[in-house]
C-alpha positions, 0 to 999 in steps of 0.5 A: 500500500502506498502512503500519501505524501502527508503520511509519509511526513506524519511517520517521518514526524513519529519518527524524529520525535522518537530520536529526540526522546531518545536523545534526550534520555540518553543525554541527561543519563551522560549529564548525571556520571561523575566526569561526563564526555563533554564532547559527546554531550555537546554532539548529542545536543546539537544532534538533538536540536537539529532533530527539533528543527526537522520536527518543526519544519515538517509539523509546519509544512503539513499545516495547509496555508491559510489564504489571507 
């Protein structure tokens, strides 16, 4: 089965916002060790604000435009 376009972009949503969870999860459990890697934290927070962006780009090209 096919899926529309707009589905695609609702998964692809799913998805991302799992990444971000994920991320989230894995960064605060690296914030709490004694002597964390602040390189591998700093790369996981970009990585986590990127994905945000992704979900945020997507979510506003599935709200249809609103004429004036």
């Amino acid at each position: 089965m096919m899926l529309s376009e707009n589905e695609q972009m609702q998964l692809r949503v799913i998805e991302l916002q799992q990444e971000h969870e994920d991320l989230h999860l894995i960064i605060d459990h690296l914030s709490e060790q004694i002597c964390p890697d602040q390189l591998r934290l700093r790369r996981l927070k970009k990585r986590r604000l990127f994905v945000k962006d992704q979900i945020e780009h997507l979510k506003s090209t599935l709200i249809p435009d609103i004429d004036a």
